[in-house]
N, C-alpha and C positions, 0 to 999 in steps of 0.2 A: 574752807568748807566746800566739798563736793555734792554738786548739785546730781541729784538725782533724775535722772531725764525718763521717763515713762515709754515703754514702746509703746506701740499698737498695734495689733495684730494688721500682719500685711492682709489686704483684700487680693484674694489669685481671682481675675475674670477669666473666667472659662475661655478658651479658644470656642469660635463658632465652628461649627460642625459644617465640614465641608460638605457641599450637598452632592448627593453621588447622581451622575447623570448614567443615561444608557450608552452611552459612549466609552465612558470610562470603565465600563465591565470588559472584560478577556474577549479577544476575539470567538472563542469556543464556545461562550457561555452565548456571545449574540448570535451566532449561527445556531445554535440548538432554539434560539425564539425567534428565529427567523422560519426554520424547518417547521416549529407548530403550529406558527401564525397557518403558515403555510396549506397545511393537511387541515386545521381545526378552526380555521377564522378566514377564510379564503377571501369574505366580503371586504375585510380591512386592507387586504393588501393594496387596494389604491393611498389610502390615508396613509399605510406606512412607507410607502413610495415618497409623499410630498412630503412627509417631517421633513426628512434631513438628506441631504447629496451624497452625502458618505453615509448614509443607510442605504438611501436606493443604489447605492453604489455595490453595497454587501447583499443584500436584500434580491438583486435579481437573478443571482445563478438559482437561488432555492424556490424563486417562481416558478421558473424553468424545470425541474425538477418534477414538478407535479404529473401526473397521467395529464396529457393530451387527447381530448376526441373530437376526430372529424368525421363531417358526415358528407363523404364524397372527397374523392382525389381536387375539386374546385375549389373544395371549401380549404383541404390542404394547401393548397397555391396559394389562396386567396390572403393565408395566415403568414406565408413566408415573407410576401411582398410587405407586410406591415411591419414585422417583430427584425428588431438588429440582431444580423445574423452573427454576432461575436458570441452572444449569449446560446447557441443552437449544440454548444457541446456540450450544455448541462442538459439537455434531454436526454430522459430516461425513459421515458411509458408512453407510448403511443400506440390508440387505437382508430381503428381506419374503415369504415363504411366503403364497398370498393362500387361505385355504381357506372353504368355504361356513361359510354362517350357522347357528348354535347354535340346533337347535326352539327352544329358551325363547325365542328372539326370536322368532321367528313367533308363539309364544303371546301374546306382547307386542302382536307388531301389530297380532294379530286382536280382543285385549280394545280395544285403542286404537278402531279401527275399530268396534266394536260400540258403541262411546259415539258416535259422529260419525253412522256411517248403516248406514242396514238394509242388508247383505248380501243381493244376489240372485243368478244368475248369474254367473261371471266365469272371464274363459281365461287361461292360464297367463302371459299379455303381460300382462294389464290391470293398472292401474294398481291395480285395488279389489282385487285380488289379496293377502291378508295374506303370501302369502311374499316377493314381488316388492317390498311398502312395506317387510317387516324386511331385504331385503337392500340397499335403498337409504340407510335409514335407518344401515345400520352402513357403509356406503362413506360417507357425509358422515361420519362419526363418525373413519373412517380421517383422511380429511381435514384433522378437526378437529387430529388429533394431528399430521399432519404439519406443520401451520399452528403448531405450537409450535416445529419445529426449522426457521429460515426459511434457515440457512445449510448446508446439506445438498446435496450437489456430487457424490457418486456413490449411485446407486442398483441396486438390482440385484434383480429381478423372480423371483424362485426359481420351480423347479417343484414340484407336489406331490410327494410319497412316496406309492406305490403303497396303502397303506393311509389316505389323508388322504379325506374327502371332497373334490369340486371342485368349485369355484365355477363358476355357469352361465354361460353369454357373457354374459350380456344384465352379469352384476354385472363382469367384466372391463373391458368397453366402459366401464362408470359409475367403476371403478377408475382407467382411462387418462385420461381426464377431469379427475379428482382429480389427479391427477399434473402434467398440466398446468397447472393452478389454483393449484396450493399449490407448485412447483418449479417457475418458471419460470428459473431463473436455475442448469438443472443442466448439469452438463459430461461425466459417464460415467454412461451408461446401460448397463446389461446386461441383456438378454429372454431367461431360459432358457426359456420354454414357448413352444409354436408354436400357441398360439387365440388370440393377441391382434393385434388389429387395427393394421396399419402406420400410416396418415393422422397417429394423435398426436405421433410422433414428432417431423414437421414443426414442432411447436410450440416445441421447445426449440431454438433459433437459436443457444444458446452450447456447445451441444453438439459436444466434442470424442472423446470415446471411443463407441464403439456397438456392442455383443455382441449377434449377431443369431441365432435359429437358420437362414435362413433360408427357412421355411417357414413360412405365415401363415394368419391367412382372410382374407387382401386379396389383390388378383391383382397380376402385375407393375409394370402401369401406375402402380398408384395407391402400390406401394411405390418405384416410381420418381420418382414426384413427390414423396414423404417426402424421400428421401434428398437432390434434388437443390437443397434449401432449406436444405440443413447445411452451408454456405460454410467453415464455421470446423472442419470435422469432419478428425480427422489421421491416424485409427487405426478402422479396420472390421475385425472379427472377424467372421468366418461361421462357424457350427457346426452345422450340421443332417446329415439329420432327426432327431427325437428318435427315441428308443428305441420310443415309443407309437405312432407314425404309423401302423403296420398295424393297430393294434389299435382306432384311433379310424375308420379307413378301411372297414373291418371290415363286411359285409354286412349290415344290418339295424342300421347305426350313424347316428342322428337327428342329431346334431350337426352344427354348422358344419365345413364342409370344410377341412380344409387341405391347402394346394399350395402347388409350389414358387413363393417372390415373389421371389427374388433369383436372378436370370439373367443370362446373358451380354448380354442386353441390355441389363438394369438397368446393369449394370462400363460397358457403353458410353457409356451416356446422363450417366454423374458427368460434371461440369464442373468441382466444387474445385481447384483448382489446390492447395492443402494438406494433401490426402493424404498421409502419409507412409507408412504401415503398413495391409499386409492382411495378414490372414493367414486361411487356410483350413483346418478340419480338418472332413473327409469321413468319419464313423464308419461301422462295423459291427455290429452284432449280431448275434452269433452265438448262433442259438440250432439247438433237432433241428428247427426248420421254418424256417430261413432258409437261402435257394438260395445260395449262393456266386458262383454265374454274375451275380447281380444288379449293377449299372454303378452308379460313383459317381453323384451326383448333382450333385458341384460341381466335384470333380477333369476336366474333359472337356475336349476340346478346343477345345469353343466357347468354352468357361471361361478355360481358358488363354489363348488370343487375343485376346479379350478383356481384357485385361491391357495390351495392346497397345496401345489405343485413346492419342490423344494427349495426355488430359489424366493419363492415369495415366501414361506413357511419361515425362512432364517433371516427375513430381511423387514416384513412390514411388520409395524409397529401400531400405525395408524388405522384402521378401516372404517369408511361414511358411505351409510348406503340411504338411500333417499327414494320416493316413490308417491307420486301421487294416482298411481293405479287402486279403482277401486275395488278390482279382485284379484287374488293373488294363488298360485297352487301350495296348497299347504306343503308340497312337497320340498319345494325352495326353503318353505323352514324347518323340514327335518334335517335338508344337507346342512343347514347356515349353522342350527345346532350340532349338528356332529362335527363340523367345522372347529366350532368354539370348545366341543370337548378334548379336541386334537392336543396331543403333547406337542404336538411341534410348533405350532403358531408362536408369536411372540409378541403380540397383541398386547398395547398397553393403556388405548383407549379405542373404544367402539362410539360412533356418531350414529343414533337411528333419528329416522324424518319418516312420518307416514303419518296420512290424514286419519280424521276422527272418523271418515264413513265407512276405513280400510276393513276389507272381512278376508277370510280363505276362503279358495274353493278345493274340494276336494272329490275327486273320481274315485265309486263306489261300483260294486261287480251288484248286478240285481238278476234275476229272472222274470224271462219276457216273458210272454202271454205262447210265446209259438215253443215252450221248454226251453228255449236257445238263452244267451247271459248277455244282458247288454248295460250300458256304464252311465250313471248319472250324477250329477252334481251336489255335493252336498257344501253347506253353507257352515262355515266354522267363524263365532265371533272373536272380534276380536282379542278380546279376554283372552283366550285361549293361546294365541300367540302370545302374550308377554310374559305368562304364567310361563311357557315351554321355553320362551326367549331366557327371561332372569332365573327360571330353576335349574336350565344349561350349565348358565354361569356362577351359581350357586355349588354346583358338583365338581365343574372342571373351572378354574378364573387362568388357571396358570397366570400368567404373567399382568396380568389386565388390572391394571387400577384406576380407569375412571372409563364411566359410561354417558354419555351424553344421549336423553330422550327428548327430542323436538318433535312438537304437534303441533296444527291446524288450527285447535281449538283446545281450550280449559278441560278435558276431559277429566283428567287428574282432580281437579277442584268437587268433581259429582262424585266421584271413588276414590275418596278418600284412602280408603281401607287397601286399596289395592296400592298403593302410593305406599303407605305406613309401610305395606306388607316388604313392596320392592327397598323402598331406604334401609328398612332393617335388616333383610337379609342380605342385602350387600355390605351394610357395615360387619357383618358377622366373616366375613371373606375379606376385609381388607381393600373394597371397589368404595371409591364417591360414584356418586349419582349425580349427578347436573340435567336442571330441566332446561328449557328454552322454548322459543317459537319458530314456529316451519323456517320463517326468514336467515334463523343462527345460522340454519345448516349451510346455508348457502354464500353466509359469511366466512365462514371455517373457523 
């Protein structure tokens, strides 16, 4: 008799589920959250330094990585002596506050000097000059530092703070110098001050970005021969004048002049066929001694038309024009719009920034009191600009598919109707309208 023996269903226990550490993810995947910690959690980077040794091990070139700002060549020293300079080739972005020389150097260079040779007379130029050796002595020294970070790709020239000392031209010129010596291989340059000389520019051939004020102490010409050796250059910002220019201009003012170097002639004379992007922002100052009647300086007509020329015509894509002036010559937007009517342009997005108090002014022929014809000011709202702005590009878009309007203020939010009016006749053409805040523009 055969016994029948019953199975039982086998029990399968699951394998426990290996638990996935950060370690065990691709090297690629932990450098991409290293990079975000990086730009979007910067406070965490100490805590993710102490987890793990093979993090902070990974984790430090993409600290490095980040913009850099110092405020003063001391404050720069001051960072090298601290930080392991193995990490110094992952800098990429440094920007640099350039402020005059510390007396104790000068004390420095004058005992230096008194071992070498007898002091007798000397002018504020000369070479025997003890302040003039400690300011040279600390621009190579700049130098030196820079020559530690050799793969440094954007740079960006700050201006002083109203309470900094500043540095003389004669050390700015010996600064630009440095810059080209130890960077030559940079691609975004930024000049917030307007006392430095144009010429060095021409030096940087791989140069693609360029923030200019400009207003220089070089004249057109010679800032026209800079720019027209930047073949590879894609993106020109213009922002002037600074805030100081009256004050440096100023009656009984020794300094190097500065004037405007970037003019409608300059826009002309570009040849780059790789221009993509300008943009323009024309400020204000408002202060209880600033005339209001005073005329942009870049917004103008000639500026405008200029824009025109054929090698910008086949080349920009992009144009941001920006202004916190609060009168403007309504002329500037009949060129802007005959601009925009142009077949040639190739405009595929337009960036406008202008505040809510922005009005036109426009010069009217009247008769005087003596028969004779004399010219006065008439006040055009602003209405009237975006009506002539969007019914431009309502007739002519050619190639334009997105508009960006940034304002000051909620304007849009009280005129409704004028908002409906702008969205739907640009959807009827084939353009997005994107709103924002004055701040977008100057995000890009």
């Amino acid at each position: 008799m055969v016994t029948k023996v019953s199975k039982k269903p086998l029990m399968v226990r699951p394998k426990p589920q290996r638990r996935l550490h950060f370690l065990t993810l691709p090297l690629e995947i932990r450098e991409q959250v290293y990079s975000k910690v990086v730009i979007e959690a910067p406070r965490s980077l100490l805590q993710l330094l102490r987890s793990n040794r093979q993090i902070s091990h990974e984790a430090q070139p993409f600290i490095f990585k980040q913009s850099f700002v110092f405020d003063g060549q001391e404050d720069l020293f001051r960072w090298l002596r601290q930080v392991n300079r193995i990490h110094l080739r992952h800098v990429i972005s440094v920007s640099l506050i350039l402020h005059d020389i510390d007396p104790k150097k000068i004390i420095g260079a004058l005992g230096e000097m008194l071992r070498r040779i007898k002091i007798s007379q000397s002018t504020a130029e000369s070479a025997t000059n003890p302040y003039i050796v400690a300011c040279d002595q600390q621009i190579k020294q700049i130098g030196e530092a820079l020559f530690l970070m050799p793969n440094i790709k954007d740079f960006t020239i700050l201006d002083c703070k109203p309470t900094d000392q500043r540095p003389p031209h004669r050390m700015l010129v010996s600064f630009t110098d440095e810059l080209t010596t130890r960077l030559p291989h940079l691609q975004n340059l930024s000049i917030q001050i307007d006392s430095l000389p144009t010429p060095f520019i021409s030096k940087f051939q791989r140069l693609r970005f360029l923030y200019h004020p400009g207003f220089s102490t070089s004249t057109p010409s010679e800032t026209q021969s800079a720019l027209s050796t930047l073949q590879h250059l894609t993106s020109l910002h213009i922002s002037g004048p600074s805030s100081n220019l009256a004050f440096q201009q100023r009656q009984g003012y020794s300094g190097p002049l500065r004037t405007q170097c970037v003019t409608p002639a300059v826009l002309l004379s570009l040849t780059t066929t790789n221009l993509r992007t300008i943009s323009i922002y024309d400020p204000f100052e408002s202060t209880a001694t600033t005339n209001p009647a005073t005329k942009p300086s870049f917004l103008t007509p000639a500026f405008i038309r200029a824009l025109s020329s054929p090698a910008l015509s086949s080349s920009l894509t992009t144009l941001r024009l920006a202004t916190s002036h609060p009168s403007f010559p309504v002329q500037a937007i009949h060129a802007f719009c005959a601009y925009l009517t142009s077949s040639r342009h190739r405009l595929t997005r337009l960036d406008l920034a202008i505040p809510l108090d922005f009005y036109l002014t426009e010069e009217e022929d009247f008769g005087s009191g003596g028969g004779g014809v004399g010219r006065k000011k008439k006040r055009v709202d602003v209405r009237e600009f975006l009506e002539d702005v969007f019914e431009t590009l309502e007739e002519g878009v050619g190639g334009l598919r997105e508009v960006w309007f940034c304002k000051k203020e909620s304007m849009f939010e009280r005129e409704r109707g004028v908002r409906r009016w702008v969205e739907g006749g640009m959807e009827a053409v084939g353009v997005r309208v994107r709103w924002g805040e004055w701040e977008d523009w100057f995000r890009g």
